[in-house]
N, C-alpha and C positions, 0 to 999 in steps of 0.2 A: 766795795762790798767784800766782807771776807768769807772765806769758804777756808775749812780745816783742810790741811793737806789729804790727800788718799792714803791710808795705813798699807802695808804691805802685810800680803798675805803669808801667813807660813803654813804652807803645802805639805812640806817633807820632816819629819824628823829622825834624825838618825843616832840612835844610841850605840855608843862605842863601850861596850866596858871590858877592860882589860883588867881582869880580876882574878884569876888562876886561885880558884878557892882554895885551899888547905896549904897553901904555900906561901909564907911571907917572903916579900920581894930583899934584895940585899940591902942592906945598909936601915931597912924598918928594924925600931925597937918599938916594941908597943909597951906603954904601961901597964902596971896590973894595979887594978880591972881598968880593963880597956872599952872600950866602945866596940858593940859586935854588930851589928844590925845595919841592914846595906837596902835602903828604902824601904826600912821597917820590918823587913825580911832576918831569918837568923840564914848567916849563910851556911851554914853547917846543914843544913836540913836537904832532903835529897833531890835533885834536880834542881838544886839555889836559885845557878845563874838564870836559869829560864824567867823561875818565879820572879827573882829579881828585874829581872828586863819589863815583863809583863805585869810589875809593878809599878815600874816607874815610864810606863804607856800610860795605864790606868791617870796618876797624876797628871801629864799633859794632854792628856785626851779631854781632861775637866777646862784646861785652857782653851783647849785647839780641836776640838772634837772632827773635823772633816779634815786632820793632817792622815797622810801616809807616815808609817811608820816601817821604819828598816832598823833591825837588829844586826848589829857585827858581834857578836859574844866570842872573846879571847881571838881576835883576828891577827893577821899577818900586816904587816907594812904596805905589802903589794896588794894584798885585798881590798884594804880598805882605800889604797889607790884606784883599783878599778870599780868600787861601788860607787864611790865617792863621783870618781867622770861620769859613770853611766845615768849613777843620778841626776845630774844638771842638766846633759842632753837627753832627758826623756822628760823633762818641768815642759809641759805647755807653751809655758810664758817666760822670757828671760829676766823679768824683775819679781818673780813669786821668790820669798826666802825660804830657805833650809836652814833649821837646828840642827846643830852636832851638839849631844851631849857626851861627853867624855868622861868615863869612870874608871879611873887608875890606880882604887885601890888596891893592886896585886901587882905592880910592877912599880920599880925605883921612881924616885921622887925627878920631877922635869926639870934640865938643864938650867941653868944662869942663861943658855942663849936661847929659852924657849922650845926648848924639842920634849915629847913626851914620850913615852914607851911605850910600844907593843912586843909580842912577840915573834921569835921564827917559828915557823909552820910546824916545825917537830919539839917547840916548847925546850931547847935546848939554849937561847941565849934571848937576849929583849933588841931589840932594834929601837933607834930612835927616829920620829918623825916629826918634822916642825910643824909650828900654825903657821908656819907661811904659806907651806904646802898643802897643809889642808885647807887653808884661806882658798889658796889656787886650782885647789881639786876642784871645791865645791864652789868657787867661782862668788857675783854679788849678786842679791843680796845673803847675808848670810849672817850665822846670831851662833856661839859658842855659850855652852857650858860644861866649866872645865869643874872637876867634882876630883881631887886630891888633893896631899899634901903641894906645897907653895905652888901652889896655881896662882898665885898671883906673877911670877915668874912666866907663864907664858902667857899673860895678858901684856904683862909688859912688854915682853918679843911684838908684841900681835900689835900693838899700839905703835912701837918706834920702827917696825916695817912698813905699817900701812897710815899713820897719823890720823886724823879724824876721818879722813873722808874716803875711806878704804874700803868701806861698805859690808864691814865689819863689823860683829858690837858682842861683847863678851860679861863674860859675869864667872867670878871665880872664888873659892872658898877661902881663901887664905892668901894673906899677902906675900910678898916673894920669899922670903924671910921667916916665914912659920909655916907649922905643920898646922893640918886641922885640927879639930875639936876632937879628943881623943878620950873623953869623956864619958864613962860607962851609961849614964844619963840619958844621952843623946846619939840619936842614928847618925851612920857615918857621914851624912851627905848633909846635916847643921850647917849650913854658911854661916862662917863668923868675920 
């Protein structure tokens, strides 16, 4: 008799976005006209990042309506180290999943060896953090969405650390090797 496996719940979601609005990160050249809009939000507009955050709830709320959701807006390394632990030892259950969605468009493009960028605490230089570590923060199960340029770059890392059965599953914009959709057209966060 077959019976479908039990789906895993996703409980938690946690939005990272590292966005430092009015400041392009180094080494961005954006085209002109470039693409402005950050989950259909103009970020220019006052209090953005909030709007923005509480825009892109809105969207997984229509998937996942009974998750908890936790906001890091412009966080530190070590923050989002400690929310990240707090959050797994406070799940109920040890196989309920957490989404990280990561938004990095304000800080430099992720390493060749998978690390992404935050900032330090006084907004004076970016740190880098891997998906290993936040595979290890947030522990299994757990489900990545990486939303910048070559985000495909640290699926990769996240793949040849933890190989299929890491209990890990990610989804990213752009393969190692390209930037995103930069396209006046289209909001920033178009997966192509």
């Amino acid at each position: 008799h077959w019976k479908p496996a039990e789906r895993a719940k996703t409980v938690a979601i946690v939005l990272v976005l590292a966005l430092n609005l009015g400041v392009d990160p180094p080494g961005s050249v954006r085209p002109h006209p470039t693409a402005r809009l950050l989950a259909w939000i103009d970020p220019s507009a006052r209090k953005a990042i909030d709007t923005i955050a509480r825009a892109l709830q809105a969207q997984y709320e229509a998937w996942q309506p009974r998750a908890r959701f936790h906001f890091y807006l412009d966080p530190a390394v070590e923050d989002v180290k400690k929310w990240c632990l707090a959050l797994r030892r406070s799940l109920p259950a040890p196989d309920e999943r957490v989404l990280l969605h990561f938004n990095g468009h304000g800080v430099p493009r992720p390493t060749t060896r998978g690390e992404l960028w935050l900032f330090s605490r006084d907004f004076t230089k970016y740190n880098p953090i891997s998906i290993a570590d936040l595979h290890a923060w947030l522990g299994s199960p757990c489900c990545f969405v990486i939303d910048c340029s070559n985000s495909g770059r640290v699926l990769e890392a996240l793949m040849a650390a933890h190989g299929d059965g890491g209990g890990g599953a990610g989804r990213g914009d752009c393969s190692g090797g390209n930037r995103n959709g930069d396209h006046r057209s289209f909001g920033r966060e178009l997966l192509v």
